[in-house]
Backbone as JSON, one array per atom type, in Angstrom:
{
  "sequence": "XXXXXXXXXXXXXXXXXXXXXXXXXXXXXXXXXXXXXXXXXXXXXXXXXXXXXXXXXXXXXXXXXXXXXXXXXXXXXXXXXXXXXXXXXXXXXXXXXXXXXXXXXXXXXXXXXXXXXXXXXXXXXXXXXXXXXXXXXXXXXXXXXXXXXXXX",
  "N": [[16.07, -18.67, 3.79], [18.24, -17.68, 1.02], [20.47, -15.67, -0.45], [19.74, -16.28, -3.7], [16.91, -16.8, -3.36], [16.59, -13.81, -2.14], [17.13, -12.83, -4.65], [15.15, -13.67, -5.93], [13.15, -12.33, -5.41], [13.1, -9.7, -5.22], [13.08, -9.47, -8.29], [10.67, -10.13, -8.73], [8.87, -8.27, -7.41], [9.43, -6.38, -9.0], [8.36, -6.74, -11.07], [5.62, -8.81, -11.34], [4.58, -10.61, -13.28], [7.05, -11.72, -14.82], [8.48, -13.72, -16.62], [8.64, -17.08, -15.86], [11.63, -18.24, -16.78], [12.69, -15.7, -17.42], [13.42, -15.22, -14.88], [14.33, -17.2, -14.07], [16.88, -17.38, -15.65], [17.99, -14.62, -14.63], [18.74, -15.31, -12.4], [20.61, -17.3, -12.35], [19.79, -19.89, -12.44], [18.18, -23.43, -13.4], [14.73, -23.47, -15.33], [12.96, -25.04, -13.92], [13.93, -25.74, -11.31], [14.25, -23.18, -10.48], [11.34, -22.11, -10.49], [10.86, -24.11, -8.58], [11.52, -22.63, -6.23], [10.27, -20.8, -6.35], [7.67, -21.74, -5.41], [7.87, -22.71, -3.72], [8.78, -20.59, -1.79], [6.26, -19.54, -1.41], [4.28, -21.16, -0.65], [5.59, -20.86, 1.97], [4.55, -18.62, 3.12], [5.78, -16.27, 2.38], [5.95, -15.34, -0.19], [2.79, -13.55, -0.76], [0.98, -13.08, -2.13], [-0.13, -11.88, -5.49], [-0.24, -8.72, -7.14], [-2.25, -6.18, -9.5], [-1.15, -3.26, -10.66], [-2.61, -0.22, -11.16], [-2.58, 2.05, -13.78], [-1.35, 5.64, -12.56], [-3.85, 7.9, -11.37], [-3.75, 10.1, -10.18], [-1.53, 11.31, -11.9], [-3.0, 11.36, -14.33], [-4.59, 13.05, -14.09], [-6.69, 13.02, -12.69], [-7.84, 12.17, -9.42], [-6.72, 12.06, -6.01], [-4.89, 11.86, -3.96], [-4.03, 11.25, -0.21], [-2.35, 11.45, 2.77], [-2.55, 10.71, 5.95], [-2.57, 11.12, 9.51], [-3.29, 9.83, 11.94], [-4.53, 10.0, 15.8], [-5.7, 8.2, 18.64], [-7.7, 8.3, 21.1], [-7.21, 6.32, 23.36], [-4.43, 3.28, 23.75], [-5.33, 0.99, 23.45], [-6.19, -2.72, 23.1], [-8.99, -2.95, 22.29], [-9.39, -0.72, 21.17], [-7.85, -0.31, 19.19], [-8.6, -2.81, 17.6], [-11.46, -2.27, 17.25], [-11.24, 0.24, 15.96], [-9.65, -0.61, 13.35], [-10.95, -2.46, 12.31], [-13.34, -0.55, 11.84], [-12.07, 0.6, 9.69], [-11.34, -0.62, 7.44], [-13.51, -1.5, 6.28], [-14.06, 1.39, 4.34], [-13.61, 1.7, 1.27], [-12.07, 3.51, 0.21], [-9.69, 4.17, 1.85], [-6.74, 3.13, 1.48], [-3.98, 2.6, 2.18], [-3.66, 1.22, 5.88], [-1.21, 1.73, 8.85], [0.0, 1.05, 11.96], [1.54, 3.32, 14.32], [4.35, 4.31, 15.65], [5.67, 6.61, 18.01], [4.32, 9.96, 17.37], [1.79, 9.54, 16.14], [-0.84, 7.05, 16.19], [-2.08, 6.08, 14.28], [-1.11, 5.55, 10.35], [-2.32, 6.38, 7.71], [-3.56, 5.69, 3.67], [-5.6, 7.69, 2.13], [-7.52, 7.5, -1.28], [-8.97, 9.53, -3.49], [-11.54, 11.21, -5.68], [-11.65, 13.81, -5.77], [-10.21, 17.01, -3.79], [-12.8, 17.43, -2.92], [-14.19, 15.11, -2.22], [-12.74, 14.3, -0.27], [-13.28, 15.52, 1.24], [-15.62, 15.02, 2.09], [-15.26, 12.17, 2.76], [-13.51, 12.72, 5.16], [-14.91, 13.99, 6.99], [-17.56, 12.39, 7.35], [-16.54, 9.81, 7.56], [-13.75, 9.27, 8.32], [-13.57, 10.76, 10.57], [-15.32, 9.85, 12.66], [-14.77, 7.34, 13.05], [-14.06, 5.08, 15.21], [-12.97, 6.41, 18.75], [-11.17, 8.16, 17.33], [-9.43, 11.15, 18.23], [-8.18, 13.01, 16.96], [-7.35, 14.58, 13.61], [-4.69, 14.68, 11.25], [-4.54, 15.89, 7.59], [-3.05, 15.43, 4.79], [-2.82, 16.44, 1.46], [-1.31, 15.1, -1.47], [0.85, 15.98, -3.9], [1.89, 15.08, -5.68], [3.33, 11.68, -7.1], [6.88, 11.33, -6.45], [8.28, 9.36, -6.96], [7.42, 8.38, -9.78], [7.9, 8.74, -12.92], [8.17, 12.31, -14.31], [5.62, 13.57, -16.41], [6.35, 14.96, -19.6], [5.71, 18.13, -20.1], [4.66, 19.12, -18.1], [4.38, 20.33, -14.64]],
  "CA": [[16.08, -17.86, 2.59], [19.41, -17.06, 0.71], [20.78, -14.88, -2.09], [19.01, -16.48, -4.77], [15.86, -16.42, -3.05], [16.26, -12.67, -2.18], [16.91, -12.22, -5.63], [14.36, -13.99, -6.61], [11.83, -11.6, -4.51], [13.7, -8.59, -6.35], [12.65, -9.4, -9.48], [9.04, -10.64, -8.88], [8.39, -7.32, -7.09], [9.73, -5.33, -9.47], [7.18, -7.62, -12.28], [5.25, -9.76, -10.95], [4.41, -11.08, -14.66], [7.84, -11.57, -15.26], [7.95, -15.13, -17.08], [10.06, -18.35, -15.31], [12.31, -18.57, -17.62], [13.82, -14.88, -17.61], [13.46, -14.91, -13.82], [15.62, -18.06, -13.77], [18.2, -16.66, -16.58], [18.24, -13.38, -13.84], [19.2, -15.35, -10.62], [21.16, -18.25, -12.57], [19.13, -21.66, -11.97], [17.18, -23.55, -14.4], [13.58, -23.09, -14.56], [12.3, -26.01, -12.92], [14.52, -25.39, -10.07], [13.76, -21.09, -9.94], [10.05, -22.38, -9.93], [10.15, -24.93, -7.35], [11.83, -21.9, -5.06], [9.11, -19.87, -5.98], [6.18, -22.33, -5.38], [8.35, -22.86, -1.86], [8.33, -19.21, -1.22], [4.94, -18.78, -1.67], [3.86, -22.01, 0.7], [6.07, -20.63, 3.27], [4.28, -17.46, 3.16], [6.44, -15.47, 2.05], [5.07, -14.72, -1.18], [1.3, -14.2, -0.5], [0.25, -12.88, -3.38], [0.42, -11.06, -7.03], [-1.34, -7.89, -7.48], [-1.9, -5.4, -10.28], [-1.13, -1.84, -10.1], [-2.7, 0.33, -12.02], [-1.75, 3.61, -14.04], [-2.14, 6.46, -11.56], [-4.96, 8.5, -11.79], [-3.34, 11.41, -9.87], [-0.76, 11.37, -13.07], [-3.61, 12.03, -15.6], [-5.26, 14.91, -13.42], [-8.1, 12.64, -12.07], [-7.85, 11.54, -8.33], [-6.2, 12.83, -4.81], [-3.82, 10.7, -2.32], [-4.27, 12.16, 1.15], [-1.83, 11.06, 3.97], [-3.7, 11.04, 7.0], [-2.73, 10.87, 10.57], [-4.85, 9.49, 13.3], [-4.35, 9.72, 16.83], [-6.72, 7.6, 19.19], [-7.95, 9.07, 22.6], [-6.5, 5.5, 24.24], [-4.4, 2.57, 22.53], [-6.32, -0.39, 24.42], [-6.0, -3.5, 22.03], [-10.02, -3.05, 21.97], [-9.81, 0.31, 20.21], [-7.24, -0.53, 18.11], [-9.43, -3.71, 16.93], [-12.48, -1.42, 16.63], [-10.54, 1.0, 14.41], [-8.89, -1.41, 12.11], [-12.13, -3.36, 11.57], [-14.12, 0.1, 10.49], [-11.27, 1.55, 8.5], [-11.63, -2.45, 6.25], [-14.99, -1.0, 5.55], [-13.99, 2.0, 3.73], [-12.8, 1.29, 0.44], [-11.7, 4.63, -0.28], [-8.44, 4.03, 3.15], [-6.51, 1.89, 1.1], [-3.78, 1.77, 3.07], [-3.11, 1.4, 6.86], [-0.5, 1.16, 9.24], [-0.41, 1.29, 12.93], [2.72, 3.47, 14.09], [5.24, 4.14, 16.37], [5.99, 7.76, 17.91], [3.33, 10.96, 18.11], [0.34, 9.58, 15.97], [-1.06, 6.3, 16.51], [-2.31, 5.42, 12.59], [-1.13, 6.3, 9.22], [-3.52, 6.0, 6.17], [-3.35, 6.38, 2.57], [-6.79, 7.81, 1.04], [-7.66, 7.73, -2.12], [-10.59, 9.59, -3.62], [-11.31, 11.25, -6.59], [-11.05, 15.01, -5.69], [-10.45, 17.2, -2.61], [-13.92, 17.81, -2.53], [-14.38, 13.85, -1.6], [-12.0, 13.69, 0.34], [-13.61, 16.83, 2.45], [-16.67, 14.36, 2.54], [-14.68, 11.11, 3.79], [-13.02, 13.37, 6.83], [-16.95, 14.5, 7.82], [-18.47, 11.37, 7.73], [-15.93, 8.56, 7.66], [-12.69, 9.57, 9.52], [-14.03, 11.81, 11.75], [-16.72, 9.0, 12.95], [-14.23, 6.33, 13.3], [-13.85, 4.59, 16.85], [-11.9, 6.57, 19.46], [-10.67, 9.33, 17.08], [-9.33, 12.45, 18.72], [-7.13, 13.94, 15.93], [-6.6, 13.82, 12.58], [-3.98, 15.34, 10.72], [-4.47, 15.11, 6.74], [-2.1, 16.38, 3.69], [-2.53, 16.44, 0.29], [0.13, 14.34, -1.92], [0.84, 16.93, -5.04], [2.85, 13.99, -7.07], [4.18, 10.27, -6.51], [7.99, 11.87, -7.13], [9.08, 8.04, -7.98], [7.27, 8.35, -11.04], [8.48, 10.29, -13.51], [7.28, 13.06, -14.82], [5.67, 13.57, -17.96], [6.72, 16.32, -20.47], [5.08, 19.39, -20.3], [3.08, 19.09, -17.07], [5.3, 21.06, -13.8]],
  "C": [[17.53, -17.46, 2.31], [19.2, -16.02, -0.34], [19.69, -15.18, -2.84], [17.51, -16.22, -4.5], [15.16, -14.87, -3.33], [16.34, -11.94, -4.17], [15.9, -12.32, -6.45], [12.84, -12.64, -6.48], [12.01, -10.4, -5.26], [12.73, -8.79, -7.34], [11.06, -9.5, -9.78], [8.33, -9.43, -8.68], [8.73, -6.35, -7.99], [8.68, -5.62, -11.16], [6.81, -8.79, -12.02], [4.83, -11.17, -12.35], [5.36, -11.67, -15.13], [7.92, -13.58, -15.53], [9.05, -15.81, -15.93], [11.39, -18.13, -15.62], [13.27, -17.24, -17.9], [13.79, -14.8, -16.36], [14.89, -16.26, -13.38], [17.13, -18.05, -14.41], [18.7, -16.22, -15.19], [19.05, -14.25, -12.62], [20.2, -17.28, -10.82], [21.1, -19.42, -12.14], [18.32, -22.01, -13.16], [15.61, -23.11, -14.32], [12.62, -24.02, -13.72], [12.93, -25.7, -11.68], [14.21, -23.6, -9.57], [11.98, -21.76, -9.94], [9.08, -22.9, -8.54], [10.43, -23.85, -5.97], [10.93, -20.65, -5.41], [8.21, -20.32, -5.15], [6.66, -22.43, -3.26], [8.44, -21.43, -1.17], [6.96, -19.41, -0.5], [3.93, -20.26, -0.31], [4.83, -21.47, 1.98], [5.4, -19.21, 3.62], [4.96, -16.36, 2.66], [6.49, -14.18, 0.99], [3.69, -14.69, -1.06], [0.56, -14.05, -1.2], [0.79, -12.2, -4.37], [-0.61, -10.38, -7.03], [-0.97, -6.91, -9.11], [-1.88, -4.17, -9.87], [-1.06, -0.91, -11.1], [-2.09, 1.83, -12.14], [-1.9, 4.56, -12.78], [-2.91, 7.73, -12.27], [-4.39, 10.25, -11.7], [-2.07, 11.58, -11.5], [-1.72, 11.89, -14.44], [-4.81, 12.77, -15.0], [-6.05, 14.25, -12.68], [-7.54, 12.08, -10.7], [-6.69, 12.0, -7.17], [-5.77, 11.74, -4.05], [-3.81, 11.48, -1.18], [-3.45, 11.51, 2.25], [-2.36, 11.71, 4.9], [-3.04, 10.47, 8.23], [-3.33, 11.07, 11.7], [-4.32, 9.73, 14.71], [-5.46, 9.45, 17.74], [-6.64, 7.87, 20.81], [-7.49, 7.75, 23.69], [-6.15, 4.09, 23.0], [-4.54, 1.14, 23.23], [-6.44, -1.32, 23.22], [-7.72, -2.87, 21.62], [-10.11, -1.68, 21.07], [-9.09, 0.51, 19.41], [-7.87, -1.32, 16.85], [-10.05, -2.67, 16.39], [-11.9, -0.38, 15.46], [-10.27, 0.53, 13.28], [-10.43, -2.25, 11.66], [-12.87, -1.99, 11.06], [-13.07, 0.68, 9.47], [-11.11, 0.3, 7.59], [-12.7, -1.78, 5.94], [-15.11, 0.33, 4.89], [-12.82, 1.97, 2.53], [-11.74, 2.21, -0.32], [-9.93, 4.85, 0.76], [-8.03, 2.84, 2.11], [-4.98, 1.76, 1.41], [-3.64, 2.07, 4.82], [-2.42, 1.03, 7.77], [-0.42, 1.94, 10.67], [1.4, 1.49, 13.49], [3.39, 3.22, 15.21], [5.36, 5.97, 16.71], [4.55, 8.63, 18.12], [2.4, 10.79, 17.62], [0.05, 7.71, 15.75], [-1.61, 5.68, 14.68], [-1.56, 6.19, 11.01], [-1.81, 5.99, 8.02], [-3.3, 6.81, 4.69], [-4.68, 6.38, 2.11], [-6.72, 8.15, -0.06], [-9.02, 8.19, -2.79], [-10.48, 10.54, -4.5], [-10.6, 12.81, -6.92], [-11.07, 15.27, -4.04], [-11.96, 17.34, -1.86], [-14.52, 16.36, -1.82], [-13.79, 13.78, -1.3], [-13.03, 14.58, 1.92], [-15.22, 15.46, 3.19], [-16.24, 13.08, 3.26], [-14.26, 11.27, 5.13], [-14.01, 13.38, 7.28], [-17.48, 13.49, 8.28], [-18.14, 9.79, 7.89], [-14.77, 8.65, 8.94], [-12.56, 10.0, 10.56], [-14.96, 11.04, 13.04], [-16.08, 7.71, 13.36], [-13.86, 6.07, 14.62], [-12.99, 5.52, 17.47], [-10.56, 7.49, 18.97], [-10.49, 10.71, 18.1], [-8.69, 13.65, 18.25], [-6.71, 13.24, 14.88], [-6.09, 15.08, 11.67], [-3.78, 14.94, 8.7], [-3.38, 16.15, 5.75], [-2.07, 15.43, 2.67], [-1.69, 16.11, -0.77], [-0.14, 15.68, -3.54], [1.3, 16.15, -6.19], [3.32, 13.13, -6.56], [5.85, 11.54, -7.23], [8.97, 10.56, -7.47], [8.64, 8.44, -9.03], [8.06, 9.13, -12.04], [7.73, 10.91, -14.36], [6.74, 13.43, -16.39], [5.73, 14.71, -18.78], [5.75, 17.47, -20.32], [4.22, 19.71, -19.37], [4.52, 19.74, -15.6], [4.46, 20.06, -12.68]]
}
C-alpha cells in the first residue's frame, strides 16, 4: 500500500459514494487506473465493505448511546467466545471491542430511551456469559457533530 492508496482510503471513508472520477481527480490517476486500485484494495481485504450511516437520532431528541464497560469474572478464550457470540445476538450492542487495561469489553448501545436501556442492563447485559461488572454512561452528544442552532 502507498500514498495514493492511503489517499485513496481517505477519501472513500470520508464518502463512500464519492464517484471514480472525482476520487481519481483527488489522488491524481486516471479513472481506470484509481478503480483498478480500488477493486485491488478491496480483494486484498482491505476494503471490506461500504456502509450507510444514518442521521443521528440522538441529534433530533429520539434515541440514547450508552458506553458500557464489561468486566468478565475470567478471560479464558471460552468465555470470551461465549460473550462475543451472545452480545451478536443483541441488536441493540452495536458496537464491541475487546480491551486492554481494567475492563475487559467496551460496547456501544443504542436504544431508544434510558428507560430501554434500563431494560437491556436487566435482562441482556446483566445475563451475558461470565459478567461480573458493568460500568455504563450515558453519551449527552456526538461532539464531532455539530451542533444545531438553538439546541445547548
Amino acid at each position: 500500500m502507498d500514498d495514493t492508496d492511503s489517499a485513496i482510503l481517505r477519501i472513500l471513508r470520508a464518502d463512500g459514494r464519492k464517484p471514480n472520477s472525482e476520487v481519481a481527480q483527488a489522488v491524481a490517476l486516471s479513472p481506470s487506473a484509481c478503480l483498478r486500485r480500488i477493486r485491488m484494495l478491496e480483494e486484498r481485504g482491505i476494503i471490506r465493505g461500504y456502509t450507510v450511516v444514518t442521521g443521528s437520532d440522538v441529534e433530533e431528541g429520539r434515541g440514547v448511546d450508552v458506553v458500557v464497560q464489561v468486566t468478565l469474572d475470567r478471560q479464558t478464550e471460552d468465555y470470551l467466545s461465549r460473550f462475543e457470540n451472545a452480545v451478536r445476538q443483541c441488536p441493540e450492542i452495536r458496537e464491541c471491542f475487546l480491551m486492554t487495561g481494567d475492563v475487559d469489553y467496551w460496547l456501544r448501545v443504542r436504544t431508544e430511551s434510558v428507560a430501554a436501556y434500563e431494560v437491556i442492563h436487566g435482562e441482556v447485559l446483566s445475563r451475558l456469559p461470565g459478567v461480573t461488572r458493568i460500568n455504563s454512561s450515558i453519551a449527552m452528544r456526538d461532539a464531532l457533530r455539530p451542533r444545531r442552532r438553538g439546541r445547548n
